[in-house]
C-alpha positions in Angstrom: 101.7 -68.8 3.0 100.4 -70.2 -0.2 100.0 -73.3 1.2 97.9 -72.1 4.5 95.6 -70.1 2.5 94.8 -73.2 0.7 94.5 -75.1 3.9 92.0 -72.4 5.5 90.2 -71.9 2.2 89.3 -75.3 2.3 88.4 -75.6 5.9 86.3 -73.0 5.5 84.3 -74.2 2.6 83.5 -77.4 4.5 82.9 -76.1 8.1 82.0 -72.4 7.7 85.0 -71.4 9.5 88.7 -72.1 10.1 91.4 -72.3 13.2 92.9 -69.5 13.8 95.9 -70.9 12.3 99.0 -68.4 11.5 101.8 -70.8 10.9 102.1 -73.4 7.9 102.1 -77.1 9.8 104.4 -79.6 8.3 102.6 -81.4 6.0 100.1 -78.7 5.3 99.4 -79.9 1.1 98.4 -83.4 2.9 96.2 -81.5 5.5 94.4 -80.0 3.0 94.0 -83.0 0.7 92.7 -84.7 3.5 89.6 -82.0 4.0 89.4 -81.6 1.0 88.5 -85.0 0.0 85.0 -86.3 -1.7 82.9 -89.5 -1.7 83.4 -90.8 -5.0 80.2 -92.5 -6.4 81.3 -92.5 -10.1 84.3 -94.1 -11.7 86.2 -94.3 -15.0 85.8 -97.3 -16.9 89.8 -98.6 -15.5 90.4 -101.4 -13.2 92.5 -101.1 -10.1 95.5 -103.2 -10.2 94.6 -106.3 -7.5 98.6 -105.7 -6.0 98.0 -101.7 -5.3 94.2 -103.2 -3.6 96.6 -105.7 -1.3 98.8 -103.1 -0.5 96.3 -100.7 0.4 95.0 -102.7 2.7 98.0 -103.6 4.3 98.8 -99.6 5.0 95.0 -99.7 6.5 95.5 -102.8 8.8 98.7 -101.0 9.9 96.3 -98.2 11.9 96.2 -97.9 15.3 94.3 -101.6 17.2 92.5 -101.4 20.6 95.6 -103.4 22.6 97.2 -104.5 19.6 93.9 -107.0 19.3 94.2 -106.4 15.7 90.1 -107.5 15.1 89.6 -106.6 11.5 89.4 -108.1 8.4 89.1 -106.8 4.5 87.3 -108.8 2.0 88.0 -108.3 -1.1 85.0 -109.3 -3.4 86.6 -110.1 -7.1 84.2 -112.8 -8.3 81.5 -111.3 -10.5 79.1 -113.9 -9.2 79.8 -113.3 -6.0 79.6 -109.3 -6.6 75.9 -109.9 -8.3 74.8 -112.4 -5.0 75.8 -109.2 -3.6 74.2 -106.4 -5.1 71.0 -108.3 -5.1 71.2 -108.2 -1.6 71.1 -104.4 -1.3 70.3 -103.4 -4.7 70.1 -99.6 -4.0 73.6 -99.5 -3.9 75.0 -100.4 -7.2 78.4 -99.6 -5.7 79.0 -103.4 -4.9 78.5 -104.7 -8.4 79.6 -101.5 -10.7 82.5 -100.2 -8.7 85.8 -101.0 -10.2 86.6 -102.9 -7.0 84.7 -103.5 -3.9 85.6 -104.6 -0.3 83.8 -105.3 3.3 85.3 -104.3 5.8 84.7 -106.8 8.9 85.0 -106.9 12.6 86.1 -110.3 13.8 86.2 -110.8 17.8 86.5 -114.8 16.5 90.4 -114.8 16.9 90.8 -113.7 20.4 88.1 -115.9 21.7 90.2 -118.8 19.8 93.1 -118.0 21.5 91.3 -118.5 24.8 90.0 -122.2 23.5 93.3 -123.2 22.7 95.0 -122.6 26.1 91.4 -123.8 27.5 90.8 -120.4 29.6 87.3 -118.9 30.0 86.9 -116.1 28.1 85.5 -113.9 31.2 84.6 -110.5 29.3 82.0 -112.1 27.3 79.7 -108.9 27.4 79.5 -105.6 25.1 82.6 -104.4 25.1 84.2 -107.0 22.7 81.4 -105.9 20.4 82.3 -102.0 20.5 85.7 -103.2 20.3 85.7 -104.6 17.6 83.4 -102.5 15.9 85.9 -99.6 16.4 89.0 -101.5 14.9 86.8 -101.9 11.8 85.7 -98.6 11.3 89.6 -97.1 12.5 91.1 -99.6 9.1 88.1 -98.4 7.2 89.3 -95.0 7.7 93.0 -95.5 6.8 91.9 -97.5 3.9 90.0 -94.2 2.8 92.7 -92.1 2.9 95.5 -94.2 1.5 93.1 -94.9 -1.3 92.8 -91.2 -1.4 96.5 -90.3 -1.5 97.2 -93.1 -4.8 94.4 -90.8 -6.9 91.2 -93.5 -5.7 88.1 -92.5 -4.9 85.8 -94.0 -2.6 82.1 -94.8 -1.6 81.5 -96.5 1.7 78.1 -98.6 1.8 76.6 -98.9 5.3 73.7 -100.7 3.6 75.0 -103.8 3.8 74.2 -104.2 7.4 70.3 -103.8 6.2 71.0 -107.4 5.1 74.0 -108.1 7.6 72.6 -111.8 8.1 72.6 -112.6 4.3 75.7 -110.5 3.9 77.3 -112.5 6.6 76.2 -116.6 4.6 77.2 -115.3 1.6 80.6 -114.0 2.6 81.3 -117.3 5.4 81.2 -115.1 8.2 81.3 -117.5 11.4 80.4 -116.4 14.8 81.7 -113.2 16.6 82.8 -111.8 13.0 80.0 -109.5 11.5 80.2 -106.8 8.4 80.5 -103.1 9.5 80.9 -101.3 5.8 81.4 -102.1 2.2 83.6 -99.6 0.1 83.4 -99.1 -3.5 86.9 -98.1 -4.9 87.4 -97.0 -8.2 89.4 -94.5 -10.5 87.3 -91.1 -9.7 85.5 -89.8 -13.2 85.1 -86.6 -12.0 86.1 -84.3 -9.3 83.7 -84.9 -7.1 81.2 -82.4 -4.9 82.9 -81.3 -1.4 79.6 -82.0 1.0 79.8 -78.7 3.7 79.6 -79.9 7.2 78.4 -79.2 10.7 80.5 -76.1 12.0 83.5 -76.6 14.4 81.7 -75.1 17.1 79.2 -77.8 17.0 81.6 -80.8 17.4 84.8 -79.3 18.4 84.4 -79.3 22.3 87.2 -77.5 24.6 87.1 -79.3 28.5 83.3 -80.4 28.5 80.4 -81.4 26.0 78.8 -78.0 25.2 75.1 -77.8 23.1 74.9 -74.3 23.6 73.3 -72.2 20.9 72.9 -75.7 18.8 69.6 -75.3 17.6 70.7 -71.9 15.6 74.0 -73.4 15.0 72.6 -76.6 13.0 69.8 -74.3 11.2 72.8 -72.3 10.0 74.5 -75.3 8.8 71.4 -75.9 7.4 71.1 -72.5 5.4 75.5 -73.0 4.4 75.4 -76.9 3.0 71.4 -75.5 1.0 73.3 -72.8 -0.6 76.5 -75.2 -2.4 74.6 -78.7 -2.2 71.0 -78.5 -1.8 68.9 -81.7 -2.0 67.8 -83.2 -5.4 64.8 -84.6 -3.5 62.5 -84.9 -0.4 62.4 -87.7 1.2 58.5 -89.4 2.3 56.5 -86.1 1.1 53.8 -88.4 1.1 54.3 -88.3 4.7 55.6 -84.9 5.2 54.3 -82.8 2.3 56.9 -80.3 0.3 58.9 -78.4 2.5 59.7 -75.2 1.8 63.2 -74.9 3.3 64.3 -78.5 2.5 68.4 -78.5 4.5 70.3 -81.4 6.6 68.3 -81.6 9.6 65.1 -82.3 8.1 66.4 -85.0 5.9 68.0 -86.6 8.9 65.1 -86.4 10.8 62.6 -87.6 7.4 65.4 -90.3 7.1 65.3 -92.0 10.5 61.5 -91.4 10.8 61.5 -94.9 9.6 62.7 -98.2 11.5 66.6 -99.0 10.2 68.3 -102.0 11.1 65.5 -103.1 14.1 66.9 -106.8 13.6 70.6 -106.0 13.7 70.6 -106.4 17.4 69.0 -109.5 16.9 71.6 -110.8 14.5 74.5 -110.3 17.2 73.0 -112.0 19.1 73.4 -114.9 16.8 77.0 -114.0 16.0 77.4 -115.1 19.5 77.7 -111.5 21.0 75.9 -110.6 24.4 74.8 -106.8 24.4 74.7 -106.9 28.2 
């Protein structure tokens, strides 16, 4: 039972509560290394073995592929030129030049379109779904990447930034059409242990037969009050907009943080990429 009381412990630290669990599951010291895991942000001065990198990817490309399409790529950026051409392109996130290592993770619809040239076919589901496909293959290796990198004694940062700048990101790294960036991930050996970030409670996105918002208002200001309490906000964002709050939590930095345009030409650049959004 030792190791189910950790399990719960855990879950209940990050969503407020815990299943109703009574039994140990197989693999229950995995479970709860899984929950229990942080975004790294800080690393020891070590570099990561470029073999382990390779063969972390290879366990991430090895997830799960909407009909075996297989429509992601890794790139691993090793060149310290290439690593500063990079940072300077979102240089709030030192993560790209500073991490021990640092990889994009890329969805690439260009390969199944090939295909089609090559046995001169017309590629007849030329519409969004492609797009989402391969969106979702990217994030799904992503993922896996995470938590193999997790499971060697890594630590991790993913960078979403990099789509502020997806259409410099995308020269630099020689992205032709239909393959874009969806996340950059700093990887490094963790300096410290990291801070578990609480989140929404199961009862907001745990669903049983149908979507249910009931009570969600109260729900996400208790969520608020829980993540305040163990990993309140250094700062507030645009108080020259919206003044000091009092009762600074989650849902007023979300809603501070997207009171801003993010991203407004991204739609515009897959478009470029080939990609129709119809």
């Amino acid at each position: 039972m030792v190791l189910l009381d950790r399990l719960l412990e855990i879950l209940r630290a990050r969503f407020g509560s815990a299943p109703a669990l009574q039994a140990t599951p197989e693999g229950a010291e995995t479970l709860a290394a899984m929950a229990n895991r942080r975004v790294m942000r800080r690393y020891a001065d070590k570099p990561v073995d470029p073999a382990l990198l390779e063969t972390l990817c290879a366990v991430a490309l090895a997830a799960p592929s909407k009909s075996d399409l297989q429509q992601a790529d890794i790139i691993i950026i090793s060149g310290q030129e290439q690593r500063e051409k990079l940072h300077a392109l979102i240089p709030d996130n030192p993560w790209a030049r500073e991490a021990p290592a640092f990889l994009v993770f890329c969805a690439n619809n260009r390969r199944h379109r090939l295909m089609f040239e090559w046995r001169q076919q017309a590629f007849v589901n030329d519409h969004l779904d492609p797009l989402f496909n391969a969106s979702v293959d990217a994030g799904i290796v992503l993922a896996t990447f995470i938590a193999a990198a997790d499971r060697v004694g890594l630590g991790t940062c993913p960078v979403s930034a990099i789509r502020n700048r997806a259409a410099e990101v995308s020269e630099l790294l020689g992205l032709p059409d239909h393959v874009f960036p969806v996340a950059g991930l700093g990887v490094g050996w963790p300096s410290f242990a990291g801070v578990l970030s609480p989140r929404l409670g199961l009862d907001v996105t745990v669903h049983h037969d149908r979507y249910d918002e009931s009570g969600l208002q109260d729900k996400i200001a208790d969520y608020d009050t829980r993540r305040a309490a163990v990993q309140p906000y250094a700062t507030q964002r645009y108080t020259e907009r919206f003044g000091q709050a009092e009762a600074y939590g989650w849902s007023e930095d979300k809603v501070r943080q997207y009171s801003v345009p993010e991203r407004a030409e991204f739609g515009a650049f897959i478009r470029k990429k080939g990609f129709k959004a119809d």
